[in-house]
C-alpha positions in Angstrom: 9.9 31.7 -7.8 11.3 28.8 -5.9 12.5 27.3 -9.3 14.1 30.0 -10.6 15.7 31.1 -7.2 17.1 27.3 -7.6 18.3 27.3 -10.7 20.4 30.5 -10.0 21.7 28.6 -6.8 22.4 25.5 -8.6 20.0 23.4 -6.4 17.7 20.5 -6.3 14.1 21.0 -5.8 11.8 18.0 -4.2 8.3 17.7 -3.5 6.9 16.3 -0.1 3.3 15.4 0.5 1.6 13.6 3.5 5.2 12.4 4.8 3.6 8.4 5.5 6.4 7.1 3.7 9.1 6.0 5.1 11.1 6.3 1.7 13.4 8.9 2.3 13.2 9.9 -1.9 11.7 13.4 -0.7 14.4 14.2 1.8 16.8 16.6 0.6 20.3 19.3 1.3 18.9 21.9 -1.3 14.9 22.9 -2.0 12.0 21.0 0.0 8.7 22.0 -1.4 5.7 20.8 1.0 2.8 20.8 -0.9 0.0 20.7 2.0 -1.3 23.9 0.8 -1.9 23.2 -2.6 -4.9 21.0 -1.9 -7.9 22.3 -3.5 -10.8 20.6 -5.6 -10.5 22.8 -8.6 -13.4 21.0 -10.7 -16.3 18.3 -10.6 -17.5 16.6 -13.1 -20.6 14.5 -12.3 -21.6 13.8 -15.4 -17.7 12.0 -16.4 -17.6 11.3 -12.3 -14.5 12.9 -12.1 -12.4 15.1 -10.2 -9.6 17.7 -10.8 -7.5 18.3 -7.6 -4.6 20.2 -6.4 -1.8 17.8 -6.1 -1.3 18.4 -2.1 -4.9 17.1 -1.2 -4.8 14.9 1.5 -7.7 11.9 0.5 -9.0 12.4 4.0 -10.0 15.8 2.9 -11.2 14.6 -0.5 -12.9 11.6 0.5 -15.9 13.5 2.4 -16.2 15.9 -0.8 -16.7 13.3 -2.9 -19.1 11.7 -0.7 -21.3 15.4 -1.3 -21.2 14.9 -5.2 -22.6 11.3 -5.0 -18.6 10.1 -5.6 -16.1 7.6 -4.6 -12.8 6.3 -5.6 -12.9 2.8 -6.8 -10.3 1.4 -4.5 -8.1 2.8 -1.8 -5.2 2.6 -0.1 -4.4 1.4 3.5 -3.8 4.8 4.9 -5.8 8.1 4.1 -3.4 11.3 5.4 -1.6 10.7 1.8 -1.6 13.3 -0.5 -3.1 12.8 -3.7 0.6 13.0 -5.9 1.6 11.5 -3.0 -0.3 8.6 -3.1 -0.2 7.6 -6.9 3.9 8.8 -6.9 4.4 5.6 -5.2 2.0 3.1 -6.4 -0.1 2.6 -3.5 -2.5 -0.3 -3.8 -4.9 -1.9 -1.9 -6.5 -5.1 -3.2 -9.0 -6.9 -6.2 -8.2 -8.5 -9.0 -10.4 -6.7 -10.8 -9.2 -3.3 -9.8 -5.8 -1.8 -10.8 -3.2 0.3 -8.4 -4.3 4.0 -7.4 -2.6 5.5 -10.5 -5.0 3.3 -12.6 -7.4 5.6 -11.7 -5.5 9.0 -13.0 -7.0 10.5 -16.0 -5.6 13.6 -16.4 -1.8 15.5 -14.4 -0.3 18.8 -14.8 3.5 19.0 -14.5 5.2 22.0 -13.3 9.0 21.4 -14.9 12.1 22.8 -14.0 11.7 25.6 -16.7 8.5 26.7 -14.9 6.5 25.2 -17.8 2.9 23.8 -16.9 3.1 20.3 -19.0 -0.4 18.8 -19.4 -0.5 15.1 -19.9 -3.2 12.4 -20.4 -4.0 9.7 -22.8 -4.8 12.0 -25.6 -2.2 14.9 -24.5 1.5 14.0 -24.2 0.4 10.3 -23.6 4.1 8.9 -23.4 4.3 11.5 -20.7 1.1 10.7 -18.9 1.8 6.9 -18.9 5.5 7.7 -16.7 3.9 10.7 -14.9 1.2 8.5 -13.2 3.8 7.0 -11.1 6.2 9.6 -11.1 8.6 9.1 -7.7 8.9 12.8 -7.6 11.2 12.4 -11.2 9.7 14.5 -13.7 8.5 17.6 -12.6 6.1 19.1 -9.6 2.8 17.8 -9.9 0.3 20.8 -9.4 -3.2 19.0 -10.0 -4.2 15.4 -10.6 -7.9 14.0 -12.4 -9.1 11.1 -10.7 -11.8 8.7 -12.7 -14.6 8.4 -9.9 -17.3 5.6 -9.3 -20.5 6.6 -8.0 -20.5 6.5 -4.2 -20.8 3.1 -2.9 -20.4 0.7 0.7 -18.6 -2.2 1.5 -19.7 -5.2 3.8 -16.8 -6.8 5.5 -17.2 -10.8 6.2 -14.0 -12.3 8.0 -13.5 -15.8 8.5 -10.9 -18.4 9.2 -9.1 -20.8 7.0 -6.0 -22.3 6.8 -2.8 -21.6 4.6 -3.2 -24.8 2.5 -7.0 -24.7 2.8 -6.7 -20.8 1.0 -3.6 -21.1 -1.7 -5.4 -24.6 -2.9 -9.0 -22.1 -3.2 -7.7 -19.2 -4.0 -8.9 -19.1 -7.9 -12.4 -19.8 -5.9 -12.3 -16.6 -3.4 -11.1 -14.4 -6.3 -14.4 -15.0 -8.0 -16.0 -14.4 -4.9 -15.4 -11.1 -3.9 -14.4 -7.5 -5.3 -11.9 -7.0 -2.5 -10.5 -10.5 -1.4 -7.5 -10.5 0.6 -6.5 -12.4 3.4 -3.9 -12.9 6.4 -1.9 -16.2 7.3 -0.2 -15.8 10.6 3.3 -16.6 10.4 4.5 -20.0 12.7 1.2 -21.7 12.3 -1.8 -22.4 9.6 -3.6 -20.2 10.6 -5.5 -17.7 8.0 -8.3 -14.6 8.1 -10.2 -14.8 4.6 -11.6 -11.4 4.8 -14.4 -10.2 1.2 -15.3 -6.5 1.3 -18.0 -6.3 -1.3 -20.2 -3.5 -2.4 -23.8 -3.7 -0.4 -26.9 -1.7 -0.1 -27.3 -2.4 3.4 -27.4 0.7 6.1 -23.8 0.9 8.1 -22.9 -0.6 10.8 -20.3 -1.7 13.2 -19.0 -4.5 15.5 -16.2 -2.3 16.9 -15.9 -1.4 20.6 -13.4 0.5 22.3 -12.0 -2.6 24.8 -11.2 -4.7 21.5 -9.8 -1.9 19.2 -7.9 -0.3 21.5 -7.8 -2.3 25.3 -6.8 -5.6 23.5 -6.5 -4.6 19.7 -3.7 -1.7 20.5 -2.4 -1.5 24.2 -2.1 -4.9 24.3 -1.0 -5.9 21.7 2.1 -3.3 21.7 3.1 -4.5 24.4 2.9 -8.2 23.3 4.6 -7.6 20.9 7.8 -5.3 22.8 8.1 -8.6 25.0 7.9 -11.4 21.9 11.6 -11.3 21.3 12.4 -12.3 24.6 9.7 -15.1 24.4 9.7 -16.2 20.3 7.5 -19.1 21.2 4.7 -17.1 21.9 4.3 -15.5 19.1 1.6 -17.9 17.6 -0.3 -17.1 20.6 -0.6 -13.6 21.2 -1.1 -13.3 17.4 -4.1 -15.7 17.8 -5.2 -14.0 21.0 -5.3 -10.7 20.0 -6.4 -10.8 16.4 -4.8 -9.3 13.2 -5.0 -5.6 13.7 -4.0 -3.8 15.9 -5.5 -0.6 14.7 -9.0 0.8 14.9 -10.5 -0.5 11.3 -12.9 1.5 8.4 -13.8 0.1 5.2 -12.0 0.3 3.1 -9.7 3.0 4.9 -7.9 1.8 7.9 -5.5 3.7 10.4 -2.0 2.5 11.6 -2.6 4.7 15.0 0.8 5.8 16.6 1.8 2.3 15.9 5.7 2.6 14.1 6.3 -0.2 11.8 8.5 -1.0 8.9 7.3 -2.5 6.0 8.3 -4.9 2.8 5.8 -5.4 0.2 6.5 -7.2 -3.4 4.5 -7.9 -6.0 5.0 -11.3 -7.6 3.0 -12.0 -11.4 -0.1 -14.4 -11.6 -1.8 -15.7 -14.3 -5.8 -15.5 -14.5 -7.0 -18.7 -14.2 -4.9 -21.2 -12.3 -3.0 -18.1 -10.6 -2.7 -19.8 -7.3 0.9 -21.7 -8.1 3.2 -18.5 -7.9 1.5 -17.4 -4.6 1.4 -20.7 -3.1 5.3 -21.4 -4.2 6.4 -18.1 -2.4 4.2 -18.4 0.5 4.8 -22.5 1.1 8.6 -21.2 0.6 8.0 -18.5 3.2 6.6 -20.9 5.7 9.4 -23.3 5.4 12.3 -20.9 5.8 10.3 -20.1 9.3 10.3 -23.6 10.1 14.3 -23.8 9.2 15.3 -21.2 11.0 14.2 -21.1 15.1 15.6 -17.6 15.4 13.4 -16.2 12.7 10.9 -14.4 14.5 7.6 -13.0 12.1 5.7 -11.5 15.2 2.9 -10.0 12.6 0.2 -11.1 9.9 1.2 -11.3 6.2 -1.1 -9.9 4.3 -1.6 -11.0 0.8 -3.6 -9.0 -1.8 -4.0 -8.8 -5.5 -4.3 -6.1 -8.4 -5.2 -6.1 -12.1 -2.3 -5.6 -14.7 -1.7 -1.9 -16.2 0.6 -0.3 -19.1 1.9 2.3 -16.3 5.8 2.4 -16.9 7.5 1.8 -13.0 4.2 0.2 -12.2 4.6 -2.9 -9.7 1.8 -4.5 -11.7 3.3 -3.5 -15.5 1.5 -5.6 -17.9 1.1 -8.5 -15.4 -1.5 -9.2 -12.7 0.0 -9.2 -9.3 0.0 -10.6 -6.4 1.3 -8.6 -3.5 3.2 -10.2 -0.3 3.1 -7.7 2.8 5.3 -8.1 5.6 4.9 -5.8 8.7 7.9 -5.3 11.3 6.2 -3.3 14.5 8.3 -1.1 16.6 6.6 -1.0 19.8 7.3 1.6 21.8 10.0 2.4 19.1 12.1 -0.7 20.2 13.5 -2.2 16.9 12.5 -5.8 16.4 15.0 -8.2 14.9 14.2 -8.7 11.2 17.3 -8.9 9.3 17.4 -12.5 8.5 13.8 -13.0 8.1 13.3 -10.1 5.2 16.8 -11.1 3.9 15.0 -14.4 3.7 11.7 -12.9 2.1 13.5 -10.9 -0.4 15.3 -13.7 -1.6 11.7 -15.6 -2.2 9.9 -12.3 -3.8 13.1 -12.1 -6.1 13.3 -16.0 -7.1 9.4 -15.5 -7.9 10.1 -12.4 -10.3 8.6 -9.8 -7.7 8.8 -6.5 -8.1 8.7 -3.8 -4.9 6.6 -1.6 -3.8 8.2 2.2 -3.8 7.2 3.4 -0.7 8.1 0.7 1.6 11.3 -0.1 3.2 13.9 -2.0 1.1 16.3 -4.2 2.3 19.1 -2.0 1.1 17.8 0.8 3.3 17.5 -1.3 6.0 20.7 -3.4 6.0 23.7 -0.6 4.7 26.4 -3.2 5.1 24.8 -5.9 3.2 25.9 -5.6 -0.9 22.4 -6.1 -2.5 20.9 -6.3 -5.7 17.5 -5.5 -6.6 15.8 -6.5 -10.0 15.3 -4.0 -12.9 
């Protein structure tokens, strides 16, 4: 009804789903379809592991389900109020080499188009189809349901432990190897690095977290470090060694941004498997430098750097290449904006030189910056 009530008006239709992104490609003058209603499990399949779902389930709400059938996702995003179009629309990732971006994991989508047609599209259905539709941005029709490929149900162990920058980019072929989930942090205007493995274990849960660190010092503190750190830019180093890398109460391998408002920049630049340390150690050595150039460039947060395996999805990040992927963070604390124009002008310039590719649902310089003419790879 909505489609053909736009078509007689002459209007646009677009989908929203969990609303995390600050992309503004959902916003829209004519039709806005939120889709948090459509967010059933239609089927389960234990003996494929896999599950049909309406396209506006959140994976907060399809995470516990899955947990009842014996079922997991292989890998996961940051964030878990994202719908499931939502989610593989953009390309979210998380990290390990050996795993591929969320849409890697879509086996099966249903398309509603413009005609009101129902367009069913997977490998063996409509396959040119399927291999755009898995990271659709919203472009080719509504998504109404989504198969995910499932793992049996598994837990991580988290290990965290220091390093330096030079210490990690010269063994980083070495921590690949060693963990299914390697990723680490290197705190901007120092050496400074958090190796953190998340590998699968058969141990019982358990947790290290306490409400004066994830919240007392983790969050409240923090926050308000990091509102004063533009008036003090030679603190920085400090209160990021003081008060850790997250300020956000932490799950594996689901984590929460809180009320936190941040901004974000995340590229992905290729890598080569072995020897894939040089293009990651080029941008990030570069990154450091341009720091150390420029005493007005203020990084007041962690980078985080994490990898994914190579796929054949068309607007993929990671299209036939594994990638390396180079997050930036920008807090707003207390909604104050931070200065950050000349230190992501200076990133972008580095992801670009390095062939990288960004991620859809973050914020692009061009977004950021209206004034400033810029060009963006194909």
């Amino acid at each position: 009804q909505i489609l053909e009530l736009a078509r007689q008006r002459g209007k646009r239709v677009k989908a929203v789903g969990g609303g995390h992104s600050p992309s503004d490609i959902a916003c829209s003058e004519d039709f806005m379809i939120h889709m948090g209603k459509i967010n059933r499990i239609l089927q389960v399949d234990k003996e494929k592991l896999q599950v049909k779902v309406e396209a506006g389930i959140l994976l907060s709400e399809l995470n516990p389900e899955l947990e009842k059938h014996g079922m997991a996702l292989a890998n996961l995003g940051a964030v878990s109020e994202v719908t499931a179009a939502g989610v593989i629309g953009t390309g979210t990732h998380n990290t390990g080499i050996g795993h591929g971006i969320l849409p890697t994991q879509v086996v099966a989508v249903s398309l509603l188009l413009a005609s009101g047609e129902i367009l069913e599209c997977s490998e063996s259905v409509n396959p040119e189809v399927f291999q755009a539709a898995r990271l659709h941005l919203g472009c080719l029709g509504i998504v109404v349901s989504v198969t995910f490929q499932c793992v049996p149900k598994f837990r991580l162990r988290e290990v965290a432990f220091p390093s330096t920058l030079s210490r990690v980019l010269d063994e980083l072929d070495e921590h690949l190897r060693k963990s299914q989930y390697f990723r680490f942090l290197w705190f901007p205007h120092s050496e400074n690095v958090r190796i953190i493995y998340q590998d699968p274990t058969s141990k019982p849960p358990c947790s290290s977290s306490s409400w004066f660190w994830d919240y007392a010092v983790g969050y409240y503190l923090l926050e308000f470090l990091l509102w004063i750190s533009p008036f003090i830019p030679m603190e920085i180093p400090g209160c990021q060694s003081r008060t850790g890398p997250f300020p956000w109460n932490s799950q594996i391998p689901v984590r929460s941004h809180g009320n936190c408002q941040i901004l974000v920049q995340d590229w992905a630049i290729p890598m080569k498997i072995p020897k894939c340390r040089e293009k990651t150690k080029e941008a990030l050595l570069e990154l450091k430098a341009a720091l150390e150039r420029n005493s007005g460039m203020v990084a007041h947060f962690p980078v985080e750097i994490r990898f994914s395996r190579r796929d054949e999805i068309l607007l993929s990040p990671c299209f036939r290449r594994d990638s390396c992927y180079i997050n930036v963070i920008m807090y707003r604390p207390y909604g104050k904006d931070i200065p950050r124009l000349r230190y992501w002008l200076a990133y972008e310039e580095i992801m670009r030189k390095h062939g990288g590719r960004p991620h859809w649902a973050k914020v692009p310089g061009k977004r950021e910056f209206p004034t400033e003419k810029r060009e963006f790879p194909k």
